[in-house]
N, C-alpha and C positions, 0 to 999 in steps of 0.2 A: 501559482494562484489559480481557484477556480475560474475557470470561462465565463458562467454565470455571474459571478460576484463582478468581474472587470466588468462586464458587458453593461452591467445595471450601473458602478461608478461611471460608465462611459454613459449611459443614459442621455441622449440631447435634451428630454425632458427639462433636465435637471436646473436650478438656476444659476447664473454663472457666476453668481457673486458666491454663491455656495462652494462651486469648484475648483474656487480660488484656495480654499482654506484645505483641500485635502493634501495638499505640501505638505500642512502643518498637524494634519487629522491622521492621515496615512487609512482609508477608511477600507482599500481593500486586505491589504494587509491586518487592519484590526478585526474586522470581519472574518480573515479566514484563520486569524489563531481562536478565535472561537468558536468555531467550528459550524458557522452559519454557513447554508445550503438553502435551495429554493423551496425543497418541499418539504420542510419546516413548519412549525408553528412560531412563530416570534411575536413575542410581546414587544413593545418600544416602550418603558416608561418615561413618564415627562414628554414627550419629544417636544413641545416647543411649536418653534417655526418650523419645524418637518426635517430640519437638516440631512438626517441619518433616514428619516422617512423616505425621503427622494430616491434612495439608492434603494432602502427595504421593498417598498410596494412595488418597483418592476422587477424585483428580484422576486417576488413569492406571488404576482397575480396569477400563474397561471398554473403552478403545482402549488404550494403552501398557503399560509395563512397567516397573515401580520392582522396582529392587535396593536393600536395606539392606544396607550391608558394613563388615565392622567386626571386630577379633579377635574369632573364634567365640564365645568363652564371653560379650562384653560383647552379644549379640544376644536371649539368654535373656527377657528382656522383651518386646522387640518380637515374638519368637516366642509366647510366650505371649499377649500381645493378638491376632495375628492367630490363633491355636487358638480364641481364647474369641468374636472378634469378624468372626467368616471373610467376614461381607459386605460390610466395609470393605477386613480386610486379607487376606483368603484369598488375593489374586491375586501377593501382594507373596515376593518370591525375597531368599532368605538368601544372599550372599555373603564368603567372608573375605577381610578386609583387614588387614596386609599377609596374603597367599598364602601358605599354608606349606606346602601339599600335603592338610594333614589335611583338608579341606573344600573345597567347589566356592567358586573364583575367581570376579571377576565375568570372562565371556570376552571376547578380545582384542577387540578393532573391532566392538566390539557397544555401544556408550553415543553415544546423539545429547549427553548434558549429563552431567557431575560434578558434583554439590553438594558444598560442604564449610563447615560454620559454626562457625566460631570453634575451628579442630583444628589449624594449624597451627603454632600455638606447642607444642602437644603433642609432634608428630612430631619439632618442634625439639631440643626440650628432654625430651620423654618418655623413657619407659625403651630406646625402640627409637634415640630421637636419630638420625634416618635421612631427613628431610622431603627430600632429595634424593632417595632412591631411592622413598618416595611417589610425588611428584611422576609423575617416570619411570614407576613402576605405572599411574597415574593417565590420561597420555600415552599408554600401552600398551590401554587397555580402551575409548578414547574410538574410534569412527567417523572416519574424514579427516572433516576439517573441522567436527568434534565443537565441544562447549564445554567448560569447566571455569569453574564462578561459586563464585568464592571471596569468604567474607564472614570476617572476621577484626578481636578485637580491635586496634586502633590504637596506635601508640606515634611520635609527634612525632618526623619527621625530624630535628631538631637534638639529640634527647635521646639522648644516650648508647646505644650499641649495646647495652651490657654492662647493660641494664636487660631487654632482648628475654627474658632467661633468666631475671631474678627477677619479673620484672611479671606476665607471662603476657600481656604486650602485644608485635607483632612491629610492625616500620616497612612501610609500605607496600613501598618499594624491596627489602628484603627479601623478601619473599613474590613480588611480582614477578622478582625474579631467581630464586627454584629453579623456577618456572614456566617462565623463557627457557630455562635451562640443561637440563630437561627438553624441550626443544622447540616449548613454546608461544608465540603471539605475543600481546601484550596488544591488544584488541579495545578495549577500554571499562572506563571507572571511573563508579561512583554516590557521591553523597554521601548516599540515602536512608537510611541506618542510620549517616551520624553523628551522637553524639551527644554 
């Protein structure tokens, strides 16, 4: 495994109730079949409560550059950690996702990698129900011959489609198709995070 990538999971920043879960995350390991490195560009969409953030921002503050992007108002958090904690996250750039004009984008052919963890049953089935034109966003921010490392609940190919919407689990082959259909080619699959 990369030096950098452990060194930032090893992070004391980080919170510990977070560091509980990487048993079950495997975040360096997921991290470096991706092929994330520090001096990167990475987007994080969604992130949330920073989970995957914690480990991003001391990994790229001081060669790369981590975008959090996410509907504006869901970033208020991560924005106030990086206010309160500027030497971890000062370097880290606010962008909205989807794009609506109100706020800076992440921009075009500027991303060496996309992360996305466990958001696309959202986009599926969320209020915007749009994971096709994601996707396309997605296509649109990455560098030629960018990445995109999608990690997503599972849901058993033989298991009924029409579960994808109530479960909050999508089938592999799904997620792999609005990926084709936006333009991407599948490179590689991990079993490190099933569980």
């Amino acid at each position: 495994l990369d030096a950098a990538i452990v060194a930032a999971v090893a992070a004391p920043s980080r919170t510990p109730a977070n560091v509980v879960r990487d048993a079950y995350r495997h975040p360096a390991e997921t991290l470096a079949f991706f092929g994330v490195a520090a001096n990167q560009t990475i987007v994080e969409l969604f992130p949330g409560g920073g989970w995957y953030s914690e480990i991003l921002a001391p990994l790229t503050k001081d060669k790369g550059t981590l975008y959090a992007a996410s509907p504006w108002g869901r970033l208020a958090g991560l924005q106030k950690k990086a206010a309160e904690q500027a030497d971890i996250y000062g370097q880290v750039k606010f962008a909205e996702f989807p794009a609506t004009g109100a706020n800076p984008p992440v921009p075009a052919d500027s991303a060496d990698i996309v992360l996305t963890f466990r958001n696309v049953h959202n986009w599926r089935f969320g209020p915007s129900n749009n994971a096709a034109k994601a996707f396309e966003d997605i296509y649109a921010m990455l560098k030629p011959g960018g990445v995109l490392g999608v990690v997503e609940h599972r849901l058993s190919e033989d298991a009924d489609s029409a579960l994808e919407q109530s479960s909050g689990y999508m089938k592999e082959s799904s997620v792999i198709a609005f990926a084709i259909a936006a333009g991407f080619k599948l490179e590689g699959r991990s079993e490190v995070n099933a569980n």
